[in-house]
C-alpha positions in Angstrom: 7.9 -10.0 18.9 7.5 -13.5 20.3 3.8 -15.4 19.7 2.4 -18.2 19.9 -0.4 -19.9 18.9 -1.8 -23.2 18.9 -3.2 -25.5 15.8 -3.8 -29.0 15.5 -2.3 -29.1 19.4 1.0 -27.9 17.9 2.7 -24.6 19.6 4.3 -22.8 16.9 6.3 -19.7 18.2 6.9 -17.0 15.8 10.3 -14.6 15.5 10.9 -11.3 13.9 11.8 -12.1 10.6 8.2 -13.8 9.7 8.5 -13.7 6.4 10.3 -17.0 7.0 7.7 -18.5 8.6 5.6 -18.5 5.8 5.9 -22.1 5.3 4.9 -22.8 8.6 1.7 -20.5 8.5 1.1 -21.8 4.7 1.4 -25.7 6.2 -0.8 -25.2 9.1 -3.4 -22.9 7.7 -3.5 -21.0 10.9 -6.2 -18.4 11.2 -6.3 -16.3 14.3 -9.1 -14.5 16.0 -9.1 -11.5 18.3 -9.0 -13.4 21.4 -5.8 -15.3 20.8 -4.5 -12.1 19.1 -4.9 -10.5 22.6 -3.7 -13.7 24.5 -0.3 -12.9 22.3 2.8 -11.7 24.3 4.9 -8.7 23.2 7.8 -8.7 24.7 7.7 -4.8 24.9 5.1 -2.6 23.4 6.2 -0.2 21.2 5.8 1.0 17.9 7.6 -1.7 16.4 6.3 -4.6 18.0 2.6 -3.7 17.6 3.8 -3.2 13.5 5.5 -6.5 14.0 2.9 -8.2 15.0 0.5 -6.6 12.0 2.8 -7.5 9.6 2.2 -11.1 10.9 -1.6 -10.7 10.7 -1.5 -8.8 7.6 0.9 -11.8 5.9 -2.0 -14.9 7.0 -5.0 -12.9 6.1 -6.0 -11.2 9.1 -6.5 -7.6 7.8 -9.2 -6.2 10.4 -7.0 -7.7 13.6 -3.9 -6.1 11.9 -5.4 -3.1 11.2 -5.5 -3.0 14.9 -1.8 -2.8 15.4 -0.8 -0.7 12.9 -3.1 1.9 14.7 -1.5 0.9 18.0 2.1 1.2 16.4 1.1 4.5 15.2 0.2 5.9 18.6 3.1 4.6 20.2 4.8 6.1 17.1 2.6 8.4 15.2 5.9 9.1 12.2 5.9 5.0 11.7 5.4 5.9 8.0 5.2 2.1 7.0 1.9 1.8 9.3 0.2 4.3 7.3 1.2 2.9 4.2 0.0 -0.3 5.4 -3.5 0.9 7.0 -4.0 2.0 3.4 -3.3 -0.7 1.8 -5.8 -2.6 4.0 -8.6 -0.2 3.2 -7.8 0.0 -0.7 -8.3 -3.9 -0.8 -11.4 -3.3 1.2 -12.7 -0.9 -1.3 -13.0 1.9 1.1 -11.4 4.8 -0.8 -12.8 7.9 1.2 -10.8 6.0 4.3 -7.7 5.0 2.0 -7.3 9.2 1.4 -7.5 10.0 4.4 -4.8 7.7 5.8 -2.6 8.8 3.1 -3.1 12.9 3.5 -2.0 11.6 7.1 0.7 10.3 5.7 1.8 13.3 3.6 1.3 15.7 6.4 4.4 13.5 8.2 5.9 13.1 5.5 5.5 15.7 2.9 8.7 14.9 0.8 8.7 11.2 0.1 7.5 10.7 -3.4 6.0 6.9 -2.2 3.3 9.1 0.2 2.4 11.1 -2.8 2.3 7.9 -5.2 -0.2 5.8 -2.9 -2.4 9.3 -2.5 -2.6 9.1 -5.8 -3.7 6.2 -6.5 -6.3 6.1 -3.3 -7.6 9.2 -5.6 -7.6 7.5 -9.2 -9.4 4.7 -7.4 -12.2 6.7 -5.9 -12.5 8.5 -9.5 -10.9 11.7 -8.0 -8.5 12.3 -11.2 -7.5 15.9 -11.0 -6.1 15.0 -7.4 -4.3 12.0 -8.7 -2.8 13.7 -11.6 -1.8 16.1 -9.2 0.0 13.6 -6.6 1.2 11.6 -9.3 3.2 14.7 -10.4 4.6 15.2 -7.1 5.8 12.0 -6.7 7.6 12.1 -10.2 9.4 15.5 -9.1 10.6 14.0 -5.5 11.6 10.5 -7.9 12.1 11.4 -11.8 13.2 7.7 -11.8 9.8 5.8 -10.5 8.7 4.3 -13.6 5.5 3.2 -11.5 4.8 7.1 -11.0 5.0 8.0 -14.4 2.7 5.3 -15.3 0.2 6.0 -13.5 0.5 9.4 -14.2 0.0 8.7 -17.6 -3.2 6.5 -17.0 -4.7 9.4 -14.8 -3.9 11.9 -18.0 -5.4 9.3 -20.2 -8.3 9.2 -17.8 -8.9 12.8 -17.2 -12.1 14.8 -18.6 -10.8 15.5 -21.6 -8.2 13.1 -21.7 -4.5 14.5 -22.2 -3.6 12.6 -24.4 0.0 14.6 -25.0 0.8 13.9 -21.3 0.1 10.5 -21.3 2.3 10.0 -23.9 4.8 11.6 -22.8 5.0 9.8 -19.7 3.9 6.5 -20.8 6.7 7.0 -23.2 9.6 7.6 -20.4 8.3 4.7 -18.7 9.1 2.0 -21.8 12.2 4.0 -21.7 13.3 3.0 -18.8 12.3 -0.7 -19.6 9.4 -1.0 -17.4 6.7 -3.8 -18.4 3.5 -1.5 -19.6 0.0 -3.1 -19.4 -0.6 -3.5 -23.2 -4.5 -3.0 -23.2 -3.3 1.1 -21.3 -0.9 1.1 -24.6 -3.7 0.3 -27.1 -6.3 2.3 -25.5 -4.1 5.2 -25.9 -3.4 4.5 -29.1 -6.9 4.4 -30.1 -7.4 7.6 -28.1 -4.6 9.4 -30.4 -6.0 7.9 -33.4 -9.8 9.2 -33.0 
């Protein structure tokens, strides 16, 4: 990928690796609109220089205009599972579950055995309140990776969440996560306490 765009009459051209240009973007506060998004060069289009290039508007804020390219990357590659996962993301922050799911099912149907399409399924359902399906993803994504403490986490906070909670469950996996010495959110450890205790 090679862009340019112009602040303060300065050209600043941006490289692959733009995580290093964060200082740059950071110092000149640069903030892109659709027109110079479309007056940007790729030097080939392809999957991954239309993901390049949303990865650059997704890191300086531009979420609608990156959205944009990860849909382009996925049609010039539609198994660019990092797209998906990235379209998601965008629409989670957004508050649009319903959209979120359905990105993520896409991403499942591609690919059906990676525990991280099951994990941020599950999540797009215990955000939308849809806890049987996140408990249900969750679980997947624990078989495919018995070593994600993230998984069993949130698995236990779906258990925890269900109607009636199960309480056993979310124990059980809340307690495999402080085994293997992940940092717990201490207000999930109390709660569940207090749920034990009633």
């Amino acid at each position: 990928l090679s862009a340019s765009a112009t602040t303060n009459k300065t050209l600043i051209i941006f490289i692959k690796d733009i995580r290093q240009n964060r200082n740059i973007i950071d110092r000149y506060g640069i903030r892109l609109d659709e027109k110079s998004v479309s007056e940007l060069k790729l030097t080939r289009k392809s999957g991954d220089s239309h993901f390049r290039l949303g990865e650059f508007l997704f890191l300086i804020g531009q979420f609608d205009l990156a959205k944009i390219e990860y849909n382009k990357a996925i049609e010039y590659s539609p198994g660019f599972d990092t797209a998906y996962l990235r379209l998601g993301k965008i629409y989670s922050q957004k508050g649009l579950s319903n959209e979120a799911i359905f990105i993520y099912k896409r991403l499942v149907a591609i690919k059906p055995v990676s525990f991280k399409s099951h994990y941020y399924l599950g999540l797009a359902f215990g955000k939308a309140g849809i806890i049987n399906d996140s408990i249900k993803e969750f679980k997947k994504a624990v078989f495919l990776n018995p070593w994600d403490g993230m998984s069993h986490y949130n698995l236990a906070v779906a258990y925890a969440s269900s109607n009636p909670p199960d309480i056993k469950l979310a124990r059980k996996h809340l307690d495999r996560v402080m085994k293997m010495g992940y940092e717990v959110n201490p207000g999930f450890v109390r709660h569940l306490y207090e749920l034990e205790h009633k």
